[in-house]
C-alpha positions as semicolon CSV with decimal commas, in nm:
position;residue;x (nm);y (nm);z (nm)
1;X;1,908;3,981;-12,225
2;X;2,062;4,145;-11,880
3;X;2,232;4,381;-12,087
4;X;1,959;4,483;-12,231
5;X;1,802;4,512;-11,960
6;X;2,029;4,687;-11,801
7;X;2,049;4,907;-12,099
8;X;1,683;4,988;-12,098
9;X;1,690;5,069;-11,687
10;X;1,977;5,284;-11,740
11;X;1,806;5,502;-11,971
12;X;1,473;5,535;-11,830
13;X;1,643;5,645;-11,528
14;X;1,854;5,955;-11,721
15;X;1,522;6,033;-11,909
16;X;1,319;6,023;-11,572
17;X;1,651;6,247;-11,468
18;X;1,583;6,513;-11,753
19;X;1,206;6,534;-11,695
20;X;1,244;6,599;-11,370
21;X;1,545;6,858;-11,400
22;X;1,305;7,008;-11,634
23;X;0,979;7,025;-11,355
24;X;1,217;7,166;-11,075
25;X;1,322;7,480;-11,276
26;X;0,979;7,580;-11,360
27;X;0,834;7,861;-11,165
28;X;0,573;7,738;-10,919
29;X;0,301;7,963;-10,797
30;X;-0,036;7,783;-10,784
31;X;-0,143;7,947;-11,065
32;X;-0,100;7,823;-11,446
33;X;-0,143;8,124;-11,632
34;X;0,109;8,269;-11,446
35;X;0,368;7,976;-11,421
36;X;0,331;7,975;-11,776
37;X;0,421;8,354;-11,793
38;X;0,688;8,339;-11,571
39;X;0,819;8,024;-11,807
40;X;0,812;8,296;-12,128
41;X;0,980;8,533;-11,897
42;X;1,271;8,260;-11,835
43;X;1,312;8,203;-12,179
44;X;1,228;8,564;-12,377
45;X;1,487;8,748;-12,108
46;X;1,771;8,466;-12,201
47;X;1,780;8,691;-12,559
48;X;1,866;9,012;-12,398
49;X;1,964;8,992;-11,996
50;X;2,046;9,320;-11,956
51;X;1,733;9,461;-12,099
52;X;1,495;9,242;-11,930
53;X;1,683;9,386;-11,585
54;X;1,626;9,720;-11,691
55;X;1,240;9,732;-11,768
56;X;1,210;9,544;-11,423
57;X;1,389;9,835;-11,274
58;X;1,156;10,092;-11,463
59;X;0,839;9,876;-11,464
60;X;0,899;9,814;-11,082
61;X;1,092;10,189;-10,968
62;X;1,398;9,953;-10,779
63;X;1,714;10,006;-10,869
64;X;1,830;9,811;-11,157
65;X;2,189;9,708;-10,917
66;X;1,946;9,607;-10,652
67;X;1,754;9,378;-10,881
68;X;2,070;9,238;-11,014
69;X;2,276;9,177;-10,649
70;X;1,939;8,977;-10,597
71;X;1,902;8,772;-10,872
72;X;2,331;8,664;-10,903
73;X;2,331;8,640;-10,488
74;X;2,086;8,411;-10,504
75;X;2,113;8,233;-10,816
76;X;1,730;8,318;-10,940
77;X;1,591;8,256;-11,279
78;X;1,427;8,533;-11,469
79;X;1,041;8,451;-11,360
80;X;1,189;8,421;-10,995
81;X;1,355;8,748;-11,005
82;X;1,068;8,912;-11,207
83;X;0,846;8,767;-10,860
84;X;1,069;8,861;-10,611
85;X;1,098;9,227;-10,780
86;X;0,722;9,258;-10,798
87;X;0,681;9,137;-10,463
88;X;0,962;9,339;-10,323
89;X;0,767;9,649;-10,446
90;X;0,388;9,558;-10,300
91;X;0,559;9,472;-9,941
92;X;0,801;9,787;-9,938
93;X;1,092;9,519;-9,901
94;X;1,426;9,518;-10,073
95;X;1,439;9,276;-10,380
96;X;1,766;9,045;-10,229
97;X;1,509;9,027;-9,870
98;X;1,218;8,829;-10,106
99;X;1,475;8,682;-10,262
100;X;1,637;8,485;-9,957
101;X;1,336;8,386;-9,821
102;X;1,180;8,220;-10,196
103;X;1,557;8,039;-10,182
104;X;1,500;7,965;-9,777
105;X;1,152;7,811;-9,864
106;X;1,193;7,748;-10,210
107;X;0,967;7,386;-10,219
108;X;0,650;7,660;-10,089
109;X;0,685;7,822;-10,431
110;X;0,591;8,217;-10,471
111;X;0,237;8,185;-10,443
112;X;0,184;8,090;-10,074
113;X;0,509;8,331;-10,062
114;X;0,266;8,630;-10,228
115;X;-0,042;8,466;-9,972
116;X;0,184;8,514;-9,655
117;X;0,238;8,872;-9,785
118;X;-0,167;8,906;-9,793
119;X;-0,155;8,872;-10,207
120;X;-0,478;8,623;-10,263
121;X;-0,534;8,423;-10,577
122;X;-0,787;8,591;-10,752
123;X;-0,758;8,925;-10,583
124;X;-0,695;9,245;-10,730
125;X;-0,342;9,228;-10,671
126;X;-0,235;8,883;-10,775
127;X;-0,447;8,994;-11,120
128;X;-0,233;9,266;-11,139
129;X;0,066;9,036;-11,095
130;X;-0,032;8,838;-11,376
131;X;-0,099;9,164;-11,632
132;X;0,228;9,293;-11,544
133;X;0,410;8,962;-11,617
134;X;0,199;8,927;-11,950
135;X;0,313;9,296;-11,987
136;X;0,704;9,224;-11,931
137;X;0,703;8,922;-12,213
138;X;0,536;9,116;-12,431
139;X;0,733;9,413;-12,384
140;X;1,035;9,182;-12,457
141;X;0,886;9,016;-12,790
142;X;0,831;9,353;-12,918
143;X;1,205;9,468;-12,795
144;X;1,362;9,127;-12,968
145;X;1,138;9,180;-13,312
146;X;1,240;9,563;-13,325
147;X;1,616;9,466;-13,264
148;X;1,559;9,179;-13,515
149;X;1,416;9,445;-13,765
150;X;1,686;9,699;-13,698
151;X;1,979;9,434;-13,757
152;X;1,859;9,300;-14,097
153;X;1,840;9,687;-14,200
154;X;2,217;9,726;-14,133
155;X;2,252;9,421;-14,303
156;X;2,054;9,544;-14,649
157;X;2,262;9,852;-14,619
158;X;2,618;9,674;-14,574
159;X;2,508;9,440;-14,864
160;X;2,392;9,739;-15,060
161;X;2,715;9,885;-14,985
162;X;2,975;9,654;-15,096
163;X;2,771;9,551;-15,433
164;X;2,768;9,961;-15,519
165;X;3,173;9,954;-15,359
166;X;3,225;9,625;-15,603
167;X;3,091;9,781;-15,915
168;X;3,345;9,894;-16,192
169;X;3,646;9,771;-16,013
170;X;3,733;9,508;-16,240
171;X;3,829;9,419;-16,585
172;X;3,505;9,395;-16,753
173;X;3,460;9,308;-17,143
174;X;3,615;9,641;-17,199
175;X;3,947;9,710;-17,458
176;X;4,282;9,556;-17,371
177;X;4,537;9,809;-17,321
């Protein structure tokens, strides 16, 4: 029965572990909407890295080696760096500066980080925020489905290519010589 016990304590505790794991990588800024779009930012930008890094450089006009000093210096997420890059434009600020103040005062999350930088919830500017993030993960649905599209073309044609390459190579029912 101790075992058990035991056992049972042991693996609420890792599960409790996971959950919480889970809770401190989500992005944290007050707002749902907008934690959940910098969520679908996290996990849309794991598919193509390089691309999500440059449309933030184009969407945000920072250079794209700025953006990604920033985000390996500091060890930021996608949704963080996506923040800090947004941010980083509206105060005039380099990207790496926002950066290393979210990690200094990471438990504040970014929206009392976008407050202290006179961003209000509900203003004009923390809207526009939000449309811009919805922007980037759709921009980066549309980028995966194209890619998706493009590589199941080459695909057809390679298939189409070695049946038309396999054709009248062999035997057949033909004569026997």
């Amino acid at each position: 029965m101790r075992k058990f016990l035991a056992t049972s304590a042991c693996v609420v505790f890792v599960g409790l572990l996971v959950l919480g794991t889970g809770f401190a990588q989500r992005p944290h800024t007050g707002d749902r909407k907008l934690d959940s779009l910098l969520g679908k930012i996290n996990k849309e930008a794991k598919a193509d890295p390089e691309g999500f890094l440059q449309q933030l450089s184009q969407r945000h006009n920072i250079p794209e080696e700025e953006i990604r000093k920033a985000k390996e210096q500091h060890g930021l997420e996608a949704g963080d760096i996506y923040m800090a890059t947004a941010l980083a434009r509206r105060a005039r600020r380099p990207v790496w500066d926002i950066a290393a103040e979210y990690k200094q005062n990471q438990g504040r999350g970014w929206g009392v980080m976008a407050q202290s930088m006179g961003i209000k919830p509900g203003s004009p500017e923390f809207k526009e925020l939000k449309d811009n993030a919805r922007g980037s993960v759709d921009h980066m649905r549309a980028t995966a489905k194209s890619r998706e599209q493009h590589e199941q073309a080459l695909e057809k044609q390679r298939g189409q290519k070695n049946k038309g390459q396999s054709q009248g190579k062999g035997q057949g029912k033909g004569k026997n010589k």
